[in-house]
Each structure stands twice: as structure tokens, then as C-alpha cells.
C-alpha positions as CSV (number, residue, x, y, z in Angstrom):
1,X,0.0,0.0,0.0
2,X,2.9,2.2,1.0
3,X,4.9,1.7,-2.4
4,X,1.6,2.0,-4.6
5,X,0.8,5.5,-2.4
6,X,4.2,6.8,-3.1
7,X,3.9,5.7,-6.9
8,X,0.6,8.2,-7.1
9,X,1.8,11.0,-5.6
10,X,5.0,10.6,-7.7
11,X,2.7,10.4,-10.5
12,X,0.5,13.3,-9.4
13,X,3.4,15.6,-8.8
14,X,4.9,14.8,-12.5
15,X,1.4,15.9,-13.7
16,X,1.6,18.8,-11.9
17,X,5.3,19.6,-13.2
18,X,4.0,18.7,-16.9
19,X,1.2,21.5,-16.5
20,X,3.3,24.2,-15.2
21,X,5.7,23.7,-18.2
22,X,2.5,24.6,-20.2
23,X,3.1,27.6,-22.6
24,X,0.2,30.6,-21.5
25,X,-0.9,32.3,-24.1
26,X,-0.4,35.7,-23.6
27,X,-1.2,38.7,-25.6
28,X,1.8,39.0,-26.6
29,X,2.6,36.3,-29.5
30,X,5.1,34.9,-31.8
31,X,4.6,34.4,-35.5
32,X,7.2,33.5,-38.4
33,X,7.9,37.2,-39.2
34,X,8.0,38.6,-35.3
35,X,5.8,39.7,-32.2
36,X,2.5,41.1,-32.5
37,X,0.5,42.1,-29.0
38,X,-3.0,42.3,-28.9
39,X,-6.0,43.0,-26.1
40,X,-8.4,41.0,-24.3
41,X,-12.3,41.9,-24.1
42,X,-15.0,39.5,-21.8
43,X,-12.7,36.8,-22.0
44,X,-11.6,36.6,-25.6
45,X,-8.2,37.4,-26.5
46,X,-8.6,39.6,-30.0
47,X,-5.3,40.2,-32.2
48,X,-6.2,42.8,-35.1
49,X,-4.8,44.1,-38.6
50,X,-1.8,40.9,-38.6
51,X,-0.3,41.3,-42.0
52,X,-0.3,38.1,-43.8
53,X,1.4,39.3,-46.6
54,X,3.7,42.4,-47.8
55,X,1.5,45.4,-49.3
56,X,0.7,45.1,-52.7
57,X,1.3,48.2,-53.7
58,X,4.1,49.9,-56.4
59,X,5.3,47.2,-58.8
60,X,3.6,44.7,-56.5
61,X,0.0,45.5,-57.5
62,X,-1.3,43.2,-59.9
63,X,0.6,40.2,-58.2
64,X,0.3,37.4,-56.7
65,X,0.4,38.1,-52.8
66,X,4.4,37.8,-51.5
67,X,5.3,36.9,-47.7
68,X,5.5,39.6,-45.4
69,X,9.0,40.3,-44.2
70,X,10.0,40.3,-40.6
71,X,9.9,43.2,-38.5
72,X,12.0,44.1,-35.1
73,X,10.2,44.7,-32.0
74,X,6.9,44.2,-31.1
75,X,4.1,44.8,-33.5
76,X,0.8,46.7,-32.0
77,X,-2.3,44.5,-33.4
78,X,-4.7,46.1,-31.4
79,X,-7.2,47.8,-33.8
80,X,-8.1,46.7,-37.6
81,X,-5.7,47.5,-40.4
82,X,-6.7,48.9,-43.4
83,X,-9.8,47.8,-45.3
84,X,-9.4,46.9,-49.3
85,X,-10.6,49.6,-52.0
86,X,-13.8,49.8,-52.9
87,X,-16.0,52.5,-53.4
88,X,-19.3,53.2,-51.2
89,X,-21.0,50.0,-53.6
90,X,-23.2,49.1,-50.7
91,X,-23.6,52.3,-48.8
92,X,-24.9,50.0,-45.7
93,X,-21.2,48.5,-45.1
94,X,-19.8,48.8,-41.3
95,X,-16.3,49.1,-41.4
96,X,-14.2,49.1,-38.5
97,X,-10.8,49.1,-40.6
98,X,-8.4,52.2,-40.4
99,X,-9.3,54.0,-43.7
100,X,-9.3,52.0,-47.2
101,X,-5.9,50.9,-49.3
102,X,-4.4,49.1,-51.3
103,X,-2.6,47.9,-48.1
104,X,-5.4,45.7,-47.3
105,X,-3.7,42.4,-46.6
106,X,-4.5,42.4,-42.7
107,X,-6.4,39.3,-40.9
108,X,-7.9,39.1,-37.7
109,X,-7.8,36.6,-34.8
110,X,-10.0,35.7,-32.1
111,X,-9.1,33.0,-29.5
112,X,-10.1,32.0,-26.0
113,X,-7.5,29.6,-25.7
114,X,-5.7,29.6,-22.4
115,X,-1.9,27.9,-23.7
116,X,-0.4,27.9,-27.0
117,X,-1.1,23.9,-27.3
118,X,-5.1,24.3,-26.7
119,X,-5.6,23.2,-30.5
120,X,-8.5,24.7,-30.7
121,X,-10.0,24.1,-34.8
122,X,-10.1,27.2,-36.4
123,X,-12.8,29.2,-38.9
124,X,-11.7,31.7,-41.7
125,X,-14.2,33.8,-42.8
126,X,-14.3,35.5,-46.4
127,X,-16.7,38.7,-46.7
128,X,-19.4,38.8,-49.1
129,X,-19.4,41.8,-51.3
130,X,-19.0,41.0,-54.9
131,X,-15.7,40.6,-55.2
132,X,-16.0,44.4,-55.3
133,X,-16.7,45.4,-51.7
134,X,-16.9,44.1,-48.3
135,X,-14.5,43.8,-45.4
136,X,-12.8,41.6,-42.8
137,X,-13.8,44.3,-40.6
138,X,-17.5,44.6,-40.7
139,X,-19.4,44.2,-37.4
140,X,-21.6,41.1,-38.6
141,X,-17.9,38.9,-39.0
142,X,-16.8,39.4,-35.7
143,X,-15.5,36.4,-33.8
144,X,-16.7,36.7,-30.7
145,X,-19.3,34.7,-29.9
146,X,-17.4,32.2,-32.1
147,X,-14.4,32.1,-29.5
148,X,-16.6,31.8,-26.9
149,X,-18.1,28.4,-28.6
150,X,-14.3,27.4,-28.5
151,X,-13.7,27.5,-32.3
152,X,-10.9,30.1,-32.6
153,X,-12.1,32.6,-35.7
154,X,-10.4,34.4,-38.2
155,X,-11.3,37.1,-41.0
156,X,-9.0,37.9,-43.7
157,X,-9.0,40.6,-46.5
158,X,-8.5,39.9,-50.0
159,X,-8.0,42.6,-52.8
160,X,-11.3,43.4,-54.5
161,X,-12.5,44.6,-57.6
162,X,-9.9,46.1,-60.5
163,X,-7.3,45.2,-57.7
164,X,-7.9,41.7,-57.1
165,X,-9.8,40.6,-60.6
166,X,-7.5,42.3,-63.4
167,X,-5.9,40.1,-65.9
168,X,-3.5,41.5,-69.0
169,X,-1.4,39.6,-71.6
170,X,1.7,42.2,-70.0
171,X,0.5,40.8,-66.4
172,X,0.9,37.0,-68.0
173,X,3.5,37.7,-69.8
174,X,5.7,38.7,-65.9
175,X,4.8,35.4,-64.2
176,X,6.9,32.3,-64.5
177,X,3.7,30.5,-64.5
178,X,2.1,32.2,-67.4
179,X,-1.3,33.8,-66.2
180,X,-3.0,36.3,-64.5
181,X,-6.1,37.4,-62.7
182,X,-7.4,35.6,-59.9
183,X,-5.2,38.0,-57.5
184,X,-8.3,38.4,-54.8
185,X,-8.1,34.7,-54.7
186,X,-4.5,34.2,-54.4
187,X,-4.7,36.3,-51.4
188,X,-7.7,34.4,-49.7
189,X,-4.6,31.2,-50.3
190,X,-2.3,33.3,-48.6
191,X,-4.2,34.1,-45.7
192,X,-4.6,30.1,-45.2
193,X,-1.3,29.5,-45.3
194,X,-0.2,32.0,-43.0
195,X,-2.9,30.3,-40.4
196,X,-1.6,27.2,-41.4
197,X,1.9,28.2,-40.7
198,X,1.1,30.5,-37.3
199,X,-2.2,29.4,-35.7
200,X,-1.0,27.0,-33.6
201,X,1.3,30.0,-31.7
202,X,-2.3,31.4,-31.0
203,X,-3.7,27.8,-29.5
204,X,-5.2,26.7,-32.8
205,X,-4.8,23.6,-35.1
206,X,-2.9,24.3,-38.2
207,X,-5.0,20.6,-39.2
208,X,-8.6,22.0,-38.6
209,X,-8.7,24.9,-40.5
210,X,-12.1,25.4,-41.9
211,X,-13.4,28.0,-44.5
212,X,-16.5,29.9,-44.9
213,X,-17.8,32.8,-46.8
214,X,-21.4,34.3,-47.6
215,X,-22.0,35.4,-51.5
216,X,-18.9,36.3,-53.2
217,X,-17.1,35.0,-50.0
218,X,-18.8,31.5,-50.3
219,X,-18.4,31.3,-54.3
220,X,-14.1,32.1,-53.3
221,X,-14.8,29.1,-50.7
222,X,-16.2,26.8,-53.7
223,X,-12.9,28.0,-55.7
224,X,-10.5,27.9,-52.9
225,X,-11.8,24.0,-52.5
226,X,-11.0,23.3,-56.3
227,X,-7.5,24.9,-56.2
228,X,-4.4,23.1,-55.9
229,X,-3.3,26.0,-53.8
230,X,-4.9,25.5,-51.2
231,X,-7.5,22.5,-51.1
232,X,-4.9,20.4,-49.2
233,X,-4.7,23.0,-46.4
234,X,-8.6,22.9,-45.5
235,X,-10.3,20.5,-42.9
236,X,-13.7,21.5,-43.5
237,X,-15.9,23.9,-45.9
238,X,-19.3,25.9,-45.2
239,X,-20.8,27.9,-48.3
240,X,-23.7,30.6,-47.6
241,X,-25.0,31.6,-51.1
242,X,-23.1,30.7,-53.6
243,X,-21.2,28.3,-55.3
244,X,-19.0,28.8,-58.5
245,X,-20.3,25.6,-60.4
246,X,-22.8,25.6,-62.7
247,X,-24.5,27.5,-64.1
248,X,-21.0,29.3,-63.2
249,X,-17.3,28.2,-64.1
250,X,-14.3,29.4,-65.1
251,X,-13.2,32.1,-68.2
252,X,-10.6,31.0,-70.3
253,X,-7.4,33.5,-69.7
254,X,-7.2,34.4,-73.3
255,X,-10.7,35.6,-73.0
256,X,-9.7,37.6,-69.3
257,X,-7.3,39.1,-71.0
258,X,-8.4,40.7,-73.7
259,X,-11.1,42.0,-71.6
260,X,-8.7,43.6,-69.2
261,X,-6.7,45.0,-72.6
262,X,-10.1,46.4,-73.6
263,X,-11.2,47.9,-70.0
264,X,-7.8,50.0,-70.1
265,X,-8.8,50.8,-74.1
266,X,-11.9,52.8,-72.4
267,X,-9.7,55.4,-70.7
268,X,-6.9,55.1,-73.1
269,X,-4.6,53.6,-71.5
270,X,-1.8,51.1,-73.6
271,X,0.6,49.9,-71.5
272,X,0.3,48.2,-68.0
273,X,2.9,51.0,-66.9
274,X,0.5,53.4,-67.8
275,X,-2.1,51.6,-65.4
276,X,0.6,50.8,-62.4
277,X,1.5,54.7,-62.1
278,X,-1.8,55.4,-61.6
279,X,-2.9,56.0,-57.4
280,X,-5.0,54.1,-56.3
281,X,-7.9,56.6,-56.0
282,X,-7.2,57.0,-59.5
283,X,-7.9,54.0,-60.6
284,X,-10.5,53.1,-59.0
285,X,-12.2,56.2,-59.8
286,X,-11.5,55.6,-63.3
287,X,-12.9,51.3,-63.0
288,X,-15.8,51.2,-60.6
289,X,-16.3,47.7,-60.2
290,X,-19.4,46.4,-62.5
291,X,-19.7,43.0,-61.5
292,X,-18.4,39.7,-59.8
293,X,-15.7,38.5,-61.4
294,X,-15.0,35.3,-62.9
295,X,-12.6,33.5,-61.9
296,X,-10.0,32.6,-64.4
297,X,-7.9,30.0,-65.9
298,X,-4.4,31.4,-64.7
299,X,-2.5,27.9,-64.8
300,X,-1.9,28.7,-61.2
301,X,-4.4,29.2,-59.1
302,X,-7.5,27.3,-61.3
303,X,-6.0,25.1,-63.9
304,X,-9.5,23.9,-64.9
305,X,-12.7,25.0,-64.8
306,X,-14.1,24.2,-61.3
307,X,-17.5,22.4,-62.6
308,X,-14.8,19.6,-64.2
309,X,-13.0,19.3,-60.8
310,X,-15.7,18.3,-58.9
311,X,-17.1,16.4,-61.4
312,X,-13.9,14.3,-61.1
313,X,-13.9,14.2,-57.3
314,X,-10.3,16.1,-57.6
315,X,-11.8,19.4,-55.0
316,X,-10.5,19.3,-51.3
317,X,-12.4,15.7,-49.4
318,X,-14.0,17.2,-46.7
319,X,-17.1,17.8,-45.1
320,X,-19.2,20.3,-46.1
321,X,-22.0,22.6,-44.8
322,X,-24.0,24.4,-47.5
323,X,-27.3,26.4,-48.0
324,X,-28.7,29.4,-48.5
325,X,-31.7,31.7,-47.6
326,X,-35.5,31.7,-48.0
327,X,-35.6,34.7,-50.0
328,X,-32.7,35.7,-52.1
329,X,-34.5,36.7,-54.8
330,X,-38.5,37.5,-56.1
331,X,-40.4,37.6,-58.7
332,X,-40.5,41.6,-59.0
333,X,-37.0,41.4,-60.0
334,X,-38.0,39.8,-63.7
335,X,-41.2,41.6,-63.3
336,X,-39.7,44.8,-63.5
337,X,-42.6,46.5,-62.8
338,X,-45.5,44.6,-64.4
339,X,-48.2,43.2,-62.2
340,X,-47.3,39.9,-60.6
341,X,-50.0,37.8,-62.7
342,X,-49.0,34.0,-63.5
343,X,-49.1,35.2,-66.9
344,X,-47.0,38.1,-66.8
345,X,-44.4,36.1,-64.7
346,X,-44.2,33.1,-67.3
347,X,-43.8,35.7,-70.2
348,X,-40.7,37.2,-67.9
349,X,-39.1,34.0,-67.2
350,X,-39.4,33.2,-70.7
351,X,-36.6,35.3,-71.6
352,X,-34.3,32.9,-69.3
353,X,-36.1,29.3,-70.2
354,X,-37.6,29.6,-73.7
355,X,-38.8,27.2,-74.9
356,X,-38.3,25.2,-71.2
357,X,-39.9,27.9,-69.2
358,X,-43.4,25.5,-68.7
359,X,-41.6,22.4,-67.9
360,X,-39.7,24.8,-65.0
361,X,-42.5,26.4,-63.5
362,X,-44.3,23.5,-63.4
363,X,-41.2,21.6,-61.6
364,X,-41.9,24.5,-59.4
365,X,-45.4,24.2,-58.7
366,X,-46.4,27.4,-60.2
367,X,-49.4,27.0,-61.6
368,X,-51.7,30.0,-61.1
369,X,-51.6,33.9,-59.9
370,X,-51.0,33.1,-56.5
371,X,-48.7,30.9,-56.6
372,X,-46.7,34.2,-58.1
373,X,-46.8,35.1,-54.1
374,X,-46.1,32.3,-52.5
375,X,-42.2,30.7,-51.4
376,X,-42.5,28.9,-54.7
377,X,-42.0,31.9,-56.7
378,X,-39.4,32.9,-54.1
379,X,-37.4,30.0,-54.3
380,X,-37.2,29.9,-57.8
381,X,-36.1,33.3,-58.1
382,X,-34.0,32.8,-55.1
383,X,-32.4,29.6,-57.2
384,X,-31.3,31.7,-60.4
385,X,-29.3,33.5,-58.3
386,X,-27.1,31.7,-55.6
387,X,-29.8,28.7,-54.4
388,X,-28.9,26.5,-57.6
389,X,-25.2,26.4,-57.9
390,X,-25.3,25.9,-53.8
391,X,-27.4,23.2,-55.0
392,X,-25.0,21.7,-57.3
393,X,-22.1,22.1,-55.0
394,X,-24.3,20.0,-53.0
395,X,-24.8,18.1,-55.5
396,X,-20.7,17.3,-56.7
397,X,-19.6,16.5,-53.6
398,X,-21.9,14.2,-52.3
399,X,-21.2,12.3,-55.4
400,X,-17.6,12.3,-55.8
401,X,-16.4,12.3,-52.3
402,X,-17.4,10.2,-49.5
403,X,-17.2,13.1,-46.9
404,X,-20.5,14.3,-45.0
405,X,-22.7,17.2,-47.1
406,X,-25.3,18.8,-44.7
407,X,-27.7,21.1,-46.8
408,X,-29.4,23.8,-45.3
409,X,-32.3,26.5,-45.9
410,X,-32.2,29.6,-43.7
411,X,-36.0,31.0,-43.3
412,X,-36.4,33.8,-41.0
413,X,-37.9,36.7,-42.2
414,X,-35.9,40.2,-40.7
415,X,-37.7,42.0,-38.2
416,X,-38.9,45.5,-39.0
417,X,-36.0,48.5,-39.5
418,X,-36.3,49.6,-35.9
419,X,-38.3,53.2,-35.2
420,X,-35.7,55.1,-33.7
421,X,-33.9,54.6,-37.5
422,X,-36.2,56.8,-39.0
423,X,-37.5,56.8,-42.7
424,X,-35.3,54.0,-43.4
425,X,-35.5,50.5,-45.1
426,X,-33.7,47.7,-44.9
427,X,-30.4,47.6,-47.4
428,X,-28.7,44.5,-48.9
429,X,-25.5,44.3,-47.0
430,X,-27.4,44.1,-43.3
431,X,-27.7,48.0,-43.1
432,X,-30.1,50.6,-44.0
433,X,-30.6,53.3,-46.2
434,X,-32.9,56.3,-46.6
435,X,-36.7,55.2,-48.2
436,X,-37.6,57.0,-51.2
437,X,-41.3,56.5,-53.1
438,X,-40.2,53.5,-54.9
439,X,-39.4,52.1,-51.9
440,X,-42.8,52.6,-50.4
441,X,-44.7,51.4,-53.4
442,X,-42.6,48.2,-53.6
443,X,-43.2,47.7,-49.7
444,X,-47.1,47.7,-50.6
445,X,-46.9,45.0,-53.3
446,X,-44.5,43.0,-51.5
447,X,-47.0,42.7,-48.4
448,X,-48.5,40.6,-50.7
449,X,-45.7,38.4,-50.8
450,X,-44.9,35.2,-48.1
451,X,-41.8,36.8,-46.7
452,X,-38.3,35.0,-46.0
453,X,-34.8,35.4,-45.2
454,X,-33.3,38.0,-47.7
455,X,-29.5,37.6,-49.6
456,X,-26.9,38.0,-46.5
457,X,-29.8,38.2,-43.8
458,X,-28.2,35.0,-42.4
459,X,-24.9,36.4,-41.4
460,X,-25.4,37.7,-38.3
461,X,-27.2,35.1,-36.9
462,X,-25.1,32.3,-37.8
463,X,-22.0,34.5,-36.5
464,X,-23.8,35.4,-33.4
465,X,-23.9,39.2,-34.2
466,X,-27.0,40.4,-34.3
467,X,-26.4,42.8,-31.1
468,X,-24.1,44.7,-33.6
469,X,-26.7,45.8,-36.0
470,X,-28.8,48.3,-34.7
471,X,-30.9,48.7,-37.4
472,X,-33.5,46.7,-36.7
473,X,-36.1,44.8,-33.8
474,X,-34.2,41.9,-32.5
475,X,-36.5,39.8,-30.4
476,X,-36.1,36.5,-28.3
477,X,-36.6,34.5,-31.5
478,X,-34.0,36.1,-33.3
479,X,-31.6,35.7,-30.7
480,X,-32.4,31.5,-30.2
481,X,-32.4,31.1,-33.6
482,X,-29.0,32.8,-33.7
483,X,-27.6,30.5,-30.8
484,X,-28.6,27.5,-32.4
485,X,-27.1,28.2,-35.8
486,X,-23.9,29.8,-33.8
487,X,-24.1,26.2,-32.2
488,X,-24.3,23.9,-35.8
489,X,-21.6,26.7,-37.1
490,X,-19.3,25.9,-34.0
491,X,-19.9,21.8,-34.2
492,X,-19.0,21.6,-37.3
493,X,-15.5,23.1,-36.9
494,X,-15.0,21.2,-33.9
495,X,-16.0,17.4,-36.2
496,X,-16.7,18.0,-39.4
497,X,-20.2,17.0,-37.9
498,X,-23.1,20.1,-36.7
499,X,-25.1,17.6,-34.5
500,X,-24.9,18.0,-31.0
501,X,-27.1,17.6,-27.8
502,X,-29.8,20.1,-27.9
503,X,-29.9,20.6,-31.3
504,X,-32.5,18.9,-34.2
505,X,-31.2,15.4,-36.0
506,X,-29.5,16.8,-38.7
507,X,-28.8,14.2,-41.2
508,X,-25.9,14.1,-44.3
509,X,-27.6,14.0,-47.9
510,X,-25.1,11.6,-48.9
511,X,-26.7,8.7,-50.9
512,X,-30.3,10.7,-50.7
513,X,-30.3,12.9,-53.5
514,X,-33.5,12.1,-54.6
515,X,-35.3,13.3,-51.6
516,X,-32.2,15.3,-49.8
517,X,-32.3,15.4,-46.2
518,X,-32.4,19.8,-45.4
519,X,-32.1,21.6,-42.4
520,X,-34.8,24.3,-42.3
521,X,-33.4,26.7,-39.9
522,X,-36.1,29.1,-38.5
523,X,-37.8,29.4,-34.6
524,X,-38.3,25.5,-34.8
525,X,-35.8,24.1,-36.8
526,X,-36.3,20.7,-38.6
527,X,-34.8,18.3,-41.1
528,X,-37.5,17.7,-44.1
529,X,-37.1,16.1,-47.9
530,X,-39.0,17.5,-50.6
531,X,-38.5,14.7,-53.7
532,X,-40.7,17.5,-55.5
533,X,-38.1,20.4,-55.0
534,X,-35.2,18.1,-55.9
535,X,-36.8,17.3,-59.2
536,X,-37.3,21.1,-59.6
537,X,-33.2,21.4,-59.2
538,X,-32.8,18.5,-62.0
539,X,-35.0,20.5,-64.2
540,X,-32.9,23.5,-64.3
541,X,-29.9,21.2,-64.2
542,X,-30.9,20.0,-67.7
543,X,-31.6,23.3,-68.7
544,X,-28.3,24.9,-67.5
545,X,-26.5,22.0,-69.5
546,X,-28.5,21.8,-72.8
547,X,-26.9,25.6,-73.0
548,X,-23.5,24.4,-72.4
């Protein structure tokens, strides 16, 4: 008894030794290029505007990102670096970032880990916007309530619009692999890497990073999967709206090219000298972003298009979390201001389907005029936008991997623009803006309407966010659905898996495609399959590929 008493407290005092020698994580941190010092807030250690990679700016614009050089000293990371250019697109945008630059490439870390080895998994987050606006910085990304869930969270910026999406035969022509374009994306790589290379000094997992984005953020996550860049750094993918697979894909670099030759042509400029002198003010002032960019066929960073690579099961085998929102689009958008009548609506989506536009609505159960109000309208107008190529992304990788997809649909409607905002109405990037008369007449014919969760209305509930928008009426409701989504968000960083106690059976579509098991995610959240909505998605699958 003696002897095996003498063995435990032996045993109990190496234990104790072993702990002691455990490595605190302080706010004051290591990386591979030097110290950076951050703050703490309610328990969550926060580390702000890290540079992941040098400026692009000078001769480095237009390339792909470079590693950032070491610095002496210790490195203040205690407020948000720079947010990317972009003019006032969506003039409901919260930025917290110091001013707008081309110096842009800053992430930002949140951890509740107590010692450097807590190997906590690890979220990146990509903003929506685009590709031509949006921030790392915005309120409705923060990484808060994340941390406190124990999933350490990062943001990361990426260069948007004529800065990150600009491809020139003079561009090609400087790169030892022979392309160009695609410079957003190769900065979204960068970031991982620099996670994968420095998260564990913040008590992360270099081997659980996941990836999510919303919109153009969750279309760079569908890319960033495909790419041999960086598909073999990811443990686990979430999409929110969007996926770059059909009816998306890739544009040839020949064709990027000539485009960005002919873009210059407009202000007459010849020579990608010509375009580097410019500032940056000038340039964007001279190419506003027009539209989300394609992304290209650099022989770098997307080498095929990204429909063929998951066709061949040659994207990044992991699980995957995908859906997208009730409402995303409606039927006024085709209407364009023509009375919602069946008939009117069929004559509207006519110009999309031809001579398939019967055989579509009736996949979609629309069949008379008020059906033109219902969630059918909604989700098929909600489809040709983001809801179908999430679908197929669906789609692809429950076929050609044999990792976990879990499909959702994100219902909620917003609550009202609170009073004390005024004459406003609800904008598309979470904000507000003033109403005008066309906003009040629209309001009256979409009363009319079933009402849903609108394009990025998701975000701050599955981030746990909502307390920073003001905008609008948060009630109890909001804030449950929020913790349970915040909840699925966090499990499946944590296993690849969002089930956990409390929450609703949530059950992989894997080998059910027919009748795919969804998540409806709303005040009582539930798993339901519709075989009559998946037929609807085959129906404009065969329609997107008889135009291929």
C-alpha cells in the first residue's frame, strides 16, 4: 500500500510539473515574421490588422500576394488594419478598418485559448461583397461569440475589384507560370497559409482549419476547394449563397485578357505601366467595379474550370456545410414592374427558359396567380441566383467524395427596420438606407408576398452578431435562432459534424439525393425532404446543361 501510495503522488506531482511547463498564451505572441500584441475583451483574447502578406502596392499591384517580411520589436495589433478599396457600392457597409488601401492584406484573430497547445479548430471567414466590396472588418464577421463556442475565428482581407480581378497579356507575360487574374483569390490562399503556418502559436490547429464565406465570399470558398493551392490545407468547408459551379465556371485567360486590354482601351490607356503609375484613388475612380468577377484560368491558381474538378472528385475531401436563404431573390426582380399575374411572370421568365420555361415552372409548382406570391415563386427566383449552384455544389460532392454534405435553408424573415432609425429601409449588406417613393410602393406590393430570409440576412445570426446591428427589432426568437445556428456553425468546426445535444437530427444528404435530407433553420428548426423540389433542381440542371 505504501509503495503504490508513493507511486501516485509521484505520478500526481509529475502531472503537476507537466502542466506548469504549459506555454500561457499571452497577448503578446510569436509568428514566423515577429511579435505582435493584442488586447483582451469579456474573456476573448482579440489580435487585429496581422499582416499576412507584404503590401501590394508599387510594382507589387497586380501580383500574386508575397510573404511579409520580418519586422524588429513588437508589433501593436490592437485595432483593424486597413480595409481593401472599394468605393461606397453598398452604402450599408460597417467598417471598423483604419481608412481603405491598397494595403489591405491584414487578418484578424479571435481565441479563447488559455496555452499555445489548446488546439483549438479554427474558422476563416471571407466577406461577401462581390468581389468588389466588403471587409474583414464589418461588425456582422466578428469572432466573438465564435471564441466563446471554443472554435478560434479568423477574418482575412482579400483585394477586390480592379485590384484583385485584373488580368493583362503584360501581367501574363511577368509570371513564371504564365497567367494572370485571380489576384483576390490568391490572397484568400495566402491568408490560409499564413494560419496554417502561425495558428497554432495562438492555440489553434494548423490541421482543422475550416473556411467559410457568404455570397462572393462562399463562391471564393467553392474556388479555394478546387484549387491546388490550397484544397490540401482545408479541414472543413461551409458555403452561404453561392457556389462557382454551374451554371457558373471558369473564363478561359485568353478571353480575361483581352477584356482587361479592352477595359484600359476605355480610358486610353496602352501599356500596364501606364495603369501601375496610376494611385490608387485614380484608378478606381476611373474602373468602378461592375460586377463579380470570374474567376480565371491562370494555370496557377484554377487550372480547370471548377465544374470539371468536382465532377472528377479532384476538389479538397471534406465535409461540407451548405445552404442558402429563403428569399434571395422574387419575382418583381423579372417583373420589372409589371403586375405579378401567373401570366405576366411566365412571359418574364421566358426570356431565361424559352422554350423550357413550362416544364420549369411546373417543376416549381407554379401553376396559377398566387402561386406568383407564394415561397415557390421565391425559391425559384431565389435559385437563379445563388440557391442552384449551392445546390449543385451539393450536388458534386456528395457524389464524388465520401465526406459528409449537410444542406441547409435559412427561413427567418428580418424583423422590422427599428423606429428610432427613421425613414429607413432595410439595405442589402445588413444596413439601411434612406426610403424613397419607390421604396414605399414596392413595400405595398411586396406585403402581398410570403416573406423569408433575404441575400446575406443570415450572417449575423449564424455569426452570433446580431447585437451589432442596430438597425433593426431583434426579439427573443432572433436571438435563439441565432444561438442554435452559432451552435451547428461551431460543431462543425470542432468534427466536421453540426449535430450536437440540444440541437434537431441533422442528417448528411449523402446517398439521398432524390429526396435530400435539409435543415430548415427558423424558430423550430427541422430536417424535411421535398422529392418535389429536388426534381425542380434536375429541371434546371438539364436546362443549364442543354446551353453548355
Amino acid at each position: 500500500m505504501f509503495v503504490w501510495a508513493m507511486a501516485a503522488l509521484g505520478f500526481i506531482a509529475l502531472q503537476a510539473c507537466s502542466e506548469q511547463k504549459k506555454a500561457e498564451l499571452t497577448l503578446q505572441v510569436t509568428t514566423q515574421q515577429g511579435v505582435v500584441e493584442g488586447l483582451e475583451e469579456d474573456g476573448v483574447k482579440k489580435f487585429l490588422g496581422v499582416p499576412f502578406a507584404t503590401p501590394p502596392v508599387g510594382e507589387l499591384r497586380w501580383q500574386a500576394p508575397q510573404p511579409m517580411t520580418a519586422w524588429e520589436g513588437v508589433r501593436d495589433a490592437k485595432q483593424f488594419g486597413p480595409d481593401p478599396m472599394q468605393p461606397n457600392l453598398f452604402g450599408d457597409m460597417n467598417f471598423r478598418g483604419n481608412g481603405r488601401s491598397e494595403d489591405c492584406l491584414y487578418l484578424n484573430i479571435w481565441t479563447t485559448a488559455q496555452y499555445a497547445d489548446d488546439a483549438l479548430p479554427v474558422l476563416i471567414y471571407f466577406n461577401g461583397g462581390g468581389l468588389m466590396a466588403g471587409s474583414g472588418s464589418e461588425p456582422r464577421y466578428d469572432g466573438t461569440a465564435l471564441a466563446k463556442e471554443g472554435v478560434l475565428t479568423v477574418t482575412a482581407n482579400y483585394r477586390e475589384g480592379i485590384f484583385g480581378f485584373f488580368a493583362h497579356p503584360e501581367l501574363t507575360a511577368e509570371t513564371e507560370y504564365k497567367g494572370s487574374g485571380n489576384y483576390g483569390f490568391l490572397d484568400q490562399v495566402a491568408a490560409i497559409q499564413w494560419v496554417k503556418d502561425n495558428i497554432a502559436a495562438f492555440g489553434g490547429d494548423p490541421k482543422k482549419i475550416n473556411i467559410v464565406g457568404e455570397s462572393a465570399g462562399s463562391f471564393s470558398v467553392s474556388v479555394l476547394m478546387a484549387s491546388p493551392l490550397s484544397k490540401g490545407n482545408l479541414a472543413g468547408a461551409m458555403l452561404s449563397s453561392g457556389a462557382e459551379v454551374l451554371p457558373y465556371g471558369a473564363q478561359a485567360l485568353s478571353e480575361a485578357e483581352e477584356a482587361g486590354k479592352a477595359l484600359l482601351a476605355t480610358k486610353g490607356i496602352t501599356s500596364l505601366a501606364d495603369a501601375r503609375a496610376l494611385s490608387g484613388d485614380s484608378l478606381q475612380a476611373l474602373f468602378p467595379p461592375r460586377g463579380m468577377a470570374n474567376v480565371v484560368l491562370d494555370n496557377h491558381f484554377m487550372l480547370e474550370d471548377p465544374n470539371k474538378v468536382f465532377e472528377k472528385g479532384e476538389q479538397a475531401q471534406v465535409p461540407l456545410l451548405a445552404g442558402w436563404n429563403s428569399q434571395e431573390g422574387t419575382p418583381m426582380q423579372y417583373l420589372r414592374g409589371q403586375e405579378p399575374t401567373l401570366a405576366n411572370f411566365k412571359n418574364a421568365m421566358t426570356a431565361t427558359f424559352g422554350e423550357m420555361t413550362d416544364e420549369v415552372l411546373e417543376a416549381y409548382g407554379l401553376l396559377t396567380d398566387e402561386d406568383v406570391f407564394s415561397m415557390k415563386a421565391l425559391t425559384l427566383t431565389g435559385d437563379l441566383f445563388t440557391g442552384f449552384p449551392t445546390w449543385k455544389c451539393c450536388d458534386y460532392h456528395a457524389k464524388t467524395s465520401k465526406q459528409p454534405v449537410y444542406r441547409y435553408k435559412f427561413m427567418p424573415a428580418r424583423p422590422n427596420v427599428s423606429a428610432k432609425m427613421g425613414n429607413k429601409v432595410g439595405a442589402l449588406a445588413g444596413g439601411v438606407r434612406e426610403k424613397t417613393a419607390e421604396d414605399i410602393k414596392m413595400e405595398e406590393i411586396m406585403a402581398k408576398f410570403e416573406k423569408g430570409a433575404v441575400h446575406s440576412a443570415d450572417i449575423e445570426y449564424a455569426m452570433g452578431t446580431l447585437e451589432t446591428n442596430e438597425f433593426y427589432d431583434w426579439t427573443e426568437k432572433d436571438y435563439a435562432i441565432s444561438k442554435q445556428f452559432l451552435q451547428f456553425y461551431a460543431n462543425f468546426c470542432k468534427t466536421g459534424n453540426p449535430n450536437g445535444e440540444g440541437l434537431p437530427t441533422w442528417t448528411p444528404i449523402n446517398g439521398k439525393l432524390d429526396a435530400a435530407p435539409v435543415m430548415y433553420i427558423d424558430e423550430k428548426s427541422e430536417e424535411k425532404a421535398d422529392a418535389a423540389l429536388e426534381n425542380a433542381y434536375r429541371t434546371l440542371e438539364k436546362f443549364y446543361l442543354s446551353k453548355k
